[in-house]
N, C-alpha and C positions, 0 to 999 in steps of 0.2 A: 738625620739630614746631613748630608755630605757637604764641606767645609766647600768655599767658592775657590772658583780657578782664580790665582792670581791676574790682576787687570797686566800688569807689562807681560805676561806669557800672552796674553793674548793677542797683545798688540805687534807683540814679536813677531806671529804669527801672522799674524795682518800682516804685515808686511813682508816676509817669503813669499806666502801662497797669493797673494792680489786677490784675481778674480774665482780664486777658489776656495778664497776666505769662507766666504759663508756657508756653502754647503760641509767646511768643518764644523765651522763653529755650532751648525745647528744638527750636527751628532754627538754633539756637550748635552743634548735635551732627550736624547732615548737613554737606557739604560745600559750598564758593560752585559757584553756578552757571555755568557758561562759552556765552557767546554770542557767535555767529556773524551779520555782517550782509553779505549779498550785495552786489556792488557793481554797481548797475542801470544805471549811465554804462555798464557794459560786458558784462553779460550779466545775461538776467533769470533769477528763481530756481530756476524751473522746469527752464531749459537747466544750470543751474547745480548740480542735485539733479543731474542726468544725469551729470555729470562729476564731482562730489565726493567724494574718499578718504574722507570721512568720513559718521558715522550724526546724522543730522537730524533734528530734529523742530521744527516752527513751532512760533515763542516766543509770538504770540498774534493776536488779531485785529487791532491795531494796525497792525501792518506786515509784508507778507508779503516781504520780505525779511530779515525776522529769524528766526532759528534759535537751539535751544539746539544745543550737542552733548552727545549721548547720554551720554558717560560721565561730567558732568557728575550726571548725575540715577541713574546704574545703576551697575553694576561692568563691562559691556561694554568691549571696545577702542575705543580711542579712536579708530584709526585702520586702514585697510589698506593702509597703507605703513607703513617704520620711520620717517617724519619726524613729528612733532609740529604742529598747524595752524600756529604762525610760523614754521616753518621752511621749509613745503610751496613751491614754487614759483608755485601759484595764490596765493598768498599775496603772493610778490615782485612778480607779474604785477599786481596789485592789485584781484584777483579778490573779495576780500571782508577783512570789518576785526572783527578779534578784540575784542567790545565789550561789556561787561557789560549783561544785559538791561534791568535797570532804565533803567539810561543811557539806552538807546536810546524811550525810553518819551520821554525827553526831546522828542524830533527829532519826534516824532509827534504830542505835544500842540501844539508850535509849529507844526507844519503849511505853512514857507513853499509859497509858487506859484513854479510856473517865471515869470520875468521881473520876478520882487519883487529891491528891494534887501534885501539880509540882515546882517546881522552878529552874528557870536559873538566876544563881547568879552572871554570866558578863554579861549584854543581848545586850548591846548596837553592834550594831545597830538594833537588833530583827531579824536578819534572823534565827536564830536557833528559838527565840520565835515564829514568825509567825509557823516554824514550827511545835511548840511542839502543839500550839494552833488546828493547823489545827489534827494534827496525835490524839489528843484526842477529837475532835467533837466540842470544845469550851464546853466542858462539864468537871463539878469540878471544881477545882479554879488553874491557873498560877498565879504564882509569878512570874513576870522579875527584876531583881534587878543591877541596874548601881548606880558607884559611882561617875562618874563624872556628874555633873549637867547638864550640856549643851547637852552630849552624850543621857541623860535620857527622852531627850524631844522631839531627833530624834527618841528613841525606841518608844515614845508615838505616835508619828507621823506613824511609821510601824504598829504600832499591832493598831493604830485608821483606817489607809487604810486596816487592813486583817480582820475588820467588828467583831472584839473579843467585848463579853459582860464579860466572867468570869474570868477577866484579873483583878490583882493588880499591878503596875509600882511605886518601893520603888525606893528609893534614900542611901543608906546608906552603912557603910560597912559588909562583911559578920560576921563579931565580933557581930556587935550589931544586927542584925537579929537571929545569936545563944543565944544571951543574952535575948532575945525578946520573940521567939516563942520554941525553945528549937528543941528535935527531932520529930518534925509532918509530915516531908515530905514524901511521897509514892517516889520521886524518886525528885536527888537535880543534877545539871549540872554546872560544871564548867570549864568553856571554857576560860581557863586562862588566861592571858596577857604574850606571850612571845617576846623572838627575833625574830619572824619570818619568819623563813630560808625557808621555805614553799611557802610563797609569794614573791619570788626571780624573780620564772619566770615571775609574771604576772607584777610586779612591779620594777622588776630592782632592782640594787644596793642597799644600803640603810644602815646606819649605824648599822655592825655589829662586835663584839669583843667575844671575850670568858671570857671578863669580863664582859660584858652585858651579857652574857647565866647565869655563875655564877649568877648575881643578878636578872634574871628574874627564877633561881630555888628557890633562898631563899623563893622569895617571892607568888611565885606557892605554896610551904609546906604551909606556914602559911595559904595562901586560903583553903587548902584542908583540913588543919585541923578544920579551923571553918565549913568547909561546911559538915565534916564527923558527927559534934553535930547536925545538922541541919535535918540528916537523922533518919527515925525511922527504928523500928526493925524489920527487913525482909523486908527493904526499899531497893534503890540503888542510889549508886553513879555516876556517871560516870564523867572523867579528859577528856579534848580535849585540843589539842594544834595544831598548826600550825606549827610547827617548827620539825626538824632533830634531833638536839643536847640530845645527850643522857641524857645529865645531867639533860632536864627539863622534859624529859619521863620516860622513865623504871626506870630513877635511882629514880624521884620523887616519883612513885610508888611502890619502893622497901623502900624508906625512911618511908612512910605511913604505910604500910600494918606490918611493922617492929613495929610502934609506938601504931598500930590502929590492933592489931588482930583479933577484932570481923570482919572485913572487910577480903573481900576473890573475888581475881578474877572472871568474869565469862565469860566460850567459848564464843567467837563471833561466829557468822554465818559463813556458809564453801560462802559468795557471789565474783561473779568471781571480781578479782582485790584487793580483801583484802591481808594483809600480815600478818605473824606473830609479833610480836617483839621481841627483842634480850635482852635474858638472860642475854647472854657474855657479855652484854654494861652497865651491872650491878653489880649486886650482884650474878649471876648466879642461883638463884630458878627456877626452870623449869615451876613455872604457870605464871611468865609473859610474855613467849608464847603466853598468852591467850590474850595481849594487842593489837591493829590494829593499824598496820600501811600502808599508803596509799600513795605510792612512783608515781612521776608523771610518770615515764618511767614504771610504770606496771599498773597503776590507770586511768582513760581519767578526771583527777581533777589535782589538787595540793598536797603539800606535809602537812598531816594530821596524828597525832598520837590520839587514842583514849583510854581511859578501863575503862569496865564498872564494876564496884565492887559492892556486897552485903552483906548488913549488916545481922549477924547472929538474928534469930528471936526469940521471947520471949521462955522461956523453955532451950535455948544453950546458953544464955547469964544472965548470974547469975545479972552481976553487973548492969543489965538495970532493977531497981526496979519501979521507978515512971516516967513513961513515961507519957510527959507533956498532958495537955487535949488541944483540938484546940478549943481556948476561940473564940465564937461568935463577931463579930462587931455588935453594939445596931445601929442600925437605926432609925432614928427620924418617916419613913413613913408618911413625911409633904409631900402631895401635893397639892400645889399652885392651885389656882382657874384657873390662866393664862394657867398653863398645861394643863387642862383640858378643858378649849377651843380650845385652839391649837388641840390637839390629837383629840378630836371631830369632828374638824372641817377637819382636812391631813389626820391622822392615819386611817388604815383600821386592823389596829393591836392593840392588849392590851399587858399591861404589867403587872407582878404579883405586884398591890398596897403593900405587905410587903418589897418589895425592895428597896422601895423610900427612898432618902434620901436627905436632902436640906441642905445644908452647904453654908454659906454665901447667894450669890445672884445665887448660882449655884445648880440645880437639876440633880442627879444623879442614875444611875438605878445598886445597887450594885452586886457583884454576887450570886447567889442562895445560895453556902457556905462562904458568907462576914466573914473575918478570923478579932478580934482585932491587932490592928498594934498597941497600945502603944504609944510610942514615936518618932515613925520610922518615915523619911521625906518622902515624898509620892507626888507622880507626878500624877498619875492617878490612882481613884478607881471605876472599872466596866466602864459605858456607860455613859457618858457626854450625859446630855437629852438635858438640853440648861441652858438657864441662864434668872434673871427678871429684869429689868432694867425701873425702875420709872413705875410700872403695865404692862411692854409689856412683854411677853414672847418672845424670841428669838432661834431658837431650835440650836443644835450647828451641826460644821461639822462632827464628830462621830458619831453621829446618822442618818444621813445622805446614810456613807459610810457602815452604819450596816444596810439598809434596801434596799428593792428589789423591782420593778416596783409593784405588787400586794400586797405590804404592805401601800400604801400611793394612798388617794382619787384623789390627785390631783399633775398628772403627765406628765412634759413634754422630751419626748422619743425620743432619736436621733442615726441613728447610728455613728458610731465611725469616717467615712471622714466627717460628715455634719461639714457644716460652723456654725450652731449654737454651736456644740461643741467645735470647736477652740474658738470663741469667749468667750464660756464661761470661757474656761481653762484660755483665756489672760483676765479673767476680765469683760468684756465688758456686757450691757447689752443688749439686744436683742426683739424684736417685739414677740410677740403670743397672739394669740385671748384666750379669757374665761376667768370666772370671776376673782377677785381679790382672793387675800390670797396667802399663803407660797407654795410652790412647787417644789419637786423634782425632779431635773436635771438627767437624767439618759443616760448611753451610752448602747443600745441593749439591755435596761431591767435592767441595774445596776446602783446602783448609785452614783453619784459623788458630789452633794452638792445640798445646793438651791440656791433657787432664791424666788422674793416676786413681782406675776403680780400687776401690778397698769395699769389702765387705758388700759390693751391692751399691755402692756412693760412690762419685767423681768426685776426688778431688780435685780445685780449680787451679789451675798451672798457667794462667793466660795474665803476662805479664802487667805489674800494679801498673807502671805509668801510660798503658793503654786502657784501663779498665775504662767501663762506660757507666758515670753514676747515675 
């Protein structure tokens, strides 16, 4: 049973929305909605309906890889397996990413192009990443940037199952990223850290104050201010929050835009269930109308505030003289002799030799526009190819989850109920005929990890802290 909404949030609430109190407060009484987004690096959604355990329905016109699921909105089954959608194996394979809808409303007002620079400067846990990744092709270079450590390795984990090659995963704060690279980005995303009045319904009660909103705006300004150096000119911003409280929306946006005038709101899409937002809850400027907001009693998601702002372009902006250059990352292009057995011997695919780069006892495949990072801490750059260890080459699980049954000589292919694929999930190694060497584990043509036959046995390569007991 879910802990009760605080009574002053509600009353809060009662009193912004008046006469629209009620038709919120009596979507506190349905259930959160659960969304599903296809993962289009690796299959589109259509091929993806075809195959899916579960009952679908498009979450909107936004993006047609979004889905609710059914039971979500019905009493239907959820599924027709006994696994649950984060357990399923299309799930491990990194077939799609279990993401509340509102969220994803995110990634679609941003809109990057394939071959834009990107950054998402809170990423953790990467479902917005996965999704910036997917909406731009995996093409250009993502930035995802977390500052808590622990949180940075779960993102690593996300964007290594959504099969991303031109992905950077920094560690740092947005201070020293502006200090870093300066304004390079084609479009920057800040999905703030708030109180979270938004996820009430999904998650019940939870400590909230109006002095906790107070310190989650303070500290929302200071993000946006570093993240608005961060943007180039005739670049864009865009704020998301999860939460209600005016204080850390429109007002933060009127606070900004007040500080920051080369920045200027821009229309959202007229898409069904979008909302305006509220001047009156401000400073009164009629364009921050132009902010979204996505109320659960008019939205089939959660409660979401969004706006996306544009920075003025070179020629309307006097004081932008020396806009930084985006300094190349030098690549060593060492690769190991062990690689090159490996990949000879598995690979049915090549890699462009310029992008190699070996660091320590680890080989990695950078991205096509590898950016210098300076001094920045760094979790992941590009494609984990594998690592050497006393002359053996070992290919890692990223590369793995980035390749597909016709990328790889030697493949063992199961579908999604087979008993070799549970065992694989739990670890376990399992019997198959043909010769020795490395081998990719796949469900329906995707893939999940390896394994390494000996004698007629797979041994199991599919990493301990994903195993499934």
């Amino acid at each position: 049973m879910r802990p009760p909404i605080p009574p002053d949030f509600l009353a809060r609430m009662h009193t912004l929305l008046g006469d629209d109190y009620p038709a919120f407060a009596q979507s506190y009484d349905a259930p959160g909605v659960v969304g599903l987004r296809v993962n289009t690096l690796k299959i589109a959604p259509v091929d993806f309906n075809r195959i899916a355990p579960f009952t679908l329905m498009p979450a909107g016109e936004w993006d047609a890889a979004a889905f609710h699921l059914i039971p979500s909105i019905t009493n239907t089954p959820i599924t027709n397996t006994p696994l649950p959608p984060g357990k399923h194996p299309y799930h491990w394979a990194g077939l799609y990413y279990l993401q509340e809808p509102s969220a994803m409303v995110v990634g679609a007002l941003m809109r990057p192009q394939p071959g834009e620079w990107v950054l998402d400067l809170s990423a953790a846990p990467g479902g917005k990443s996965t999704h910036l990744a997917a909406l731009m092709g995996d093409k250009g270079l993502l930035v995802s940037n977390e500052i808590d450590r622990g949180r940075a390795h779960i993102l690593a984990d996300n964007l290594a199952r959504w099969g991303t090659y031109n992905s950077l995963i920094t560690n740092d704060t947005p201070e020293k990223l502006a200090q870093t690279w300066g304004a390079i980005f084609d479009r920057v995303l800040v999905d703030a850290p708030c109180s979270g009045e938004g996820m009430f319904r999904r998650q019940g009660g939870f400590a909230w104050s109006e002095s906790i909103i107070q310190a989650c705006a303070r500290r929302q300004k200071g993000i946006l201010a570093a993240a608005a150096d961060l943007v180039r000119p005739g670049g864009r911003l865009v704020y998301a929050t999860c939460t209600f409280a005016p204080e850390e929306d429109e007002q933060v946006i009127a606070h900004f835009l007040a500080q920051r005038p080369e920045f200027s709101l821009i229309a959202h899409p007229h898409w069904a269930g979008l909302s305006p937002g509220h001047p009156d809850w401000a400073d009164g400027q009629p364009e921050l109308s132009q902010t979204v907001r996505l109320w659960p009693h008019r939205f089939m998601g959660e409660g979401h505030f969004v706006a996306v702002m544009e920075r003025e372009a070179p020629g309307r902006e006097p004081s932008v003289v020396n806009q930084p250059k985006r300094r190349p990352f030098k690549t060593n292009n060492f690769i190991p002799n062990e690689w090159r057995g490996f990949a000879g011997q598995t690979l049915a695919v090549d890699f462009p030799a310029e992008q190699f780069h070996f660091a320590g006892n680890k080989l990695y495949l950078l991205p096509e526009q590898a950016i210098d990072t300076g001094k920045l801490r760094l979790v992941r750059y590009g494609l984990l190819l594998g690592e050497l260890n006393k002359g053996v080459f070992k290919p890692a699980h990223p590369l793995a989850l980035a390749l597909s049954k016709g990328e790889v000589n030697a493949v063992l292919d199961f579908p999604a109920a087979a008993g070799q694929i549970t065992a694989y999930l739990a670890g376990h190694d399992f019997p198959a005929d043909g010769p020795d060497g490395w081998v990719l584990v796949t469900v329906d043509g995707y893939g999940l990890g390896w394994g390494k036959r000996v004698r007629g046995r797979v041994k199991n390569h599919y990493p301990h802290p994903w195993r499934q007991r």
